[in-house]
Structures are given as structure tokens and as C-alpha cells.
C-alpha angles and dihedrals in degrees: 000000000000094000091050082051100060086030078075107032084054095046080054106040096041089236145123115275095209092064096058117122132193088244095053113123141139084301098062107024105064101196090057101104131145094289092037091057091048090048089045079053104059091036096063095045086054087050098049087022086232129122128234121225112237077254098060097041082048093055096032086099089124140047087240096052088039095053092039090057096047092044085051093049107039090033089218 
């Protein structure tokens, strides 16, 4: 699951998936702005084929919260 993660977050961001971190967020992913995070969004329920609350897309600002939602969702 991880790895599809960062599969995503890299086809996004432009950037290498292998160089994603827990840590990463809007701090330290430059690309990552208001419609890159939308687009980050529906790329990952595509991905999982799940569906983010307003909430959750509100709080996914970092690769741990991110991770931790999908886990919860798709229970892998």
C-alpha cells in the first residue's frame, strides 16, 4: 500500500516516489498547492477506489495522515 501511495504522490508532484518521506507535506514538496492537492485527492480514491469526507480531504496535508486514512479506509 505504501508504494501505491508514493506511486501517486510522485505522478502529482512531479517527483520521485522513492524520495518520499513520512514527514513530506506542503512544506517540503513544493509543487504541492490548493489544485495539486485536489488532484492528489481524486487520484488516490481512484487508486484505493474509496472516497474522502470534506474532513479528511481537509486534514490529508501530510504522507502520515495520508497513509493512516487510506489504511483506515481500505483496512490493508
Amino acid at each position: 500500500m505504501e508504494n501505491r501511495i508514493k506511486k501517486v504522490i510522485g505522478s502529482v508532484f512531479g517527483i520521485d516516489p522513492a524520495t518520499i518521506t513520512e514527514n513530506d507535506s506542503p512544506d517540503s514538496i513544493p509543487n504541492w498547492d490548493s489544485l495539486r492537492h485536489m488532484n492528489l485527492i481524486v487520484a488516490l480514491e481512484e487508486e484505493f477506489e474509496i472516497e474522502f469526507t470534506e474532513d479528511e480531504i481537509m486534514d490529508m496535508l501530510n504522507y502520515k495522515i495520508l497513509y493512516t486514512i487510506i489504511k483506515e479506509k481500505t483496512g490493508l
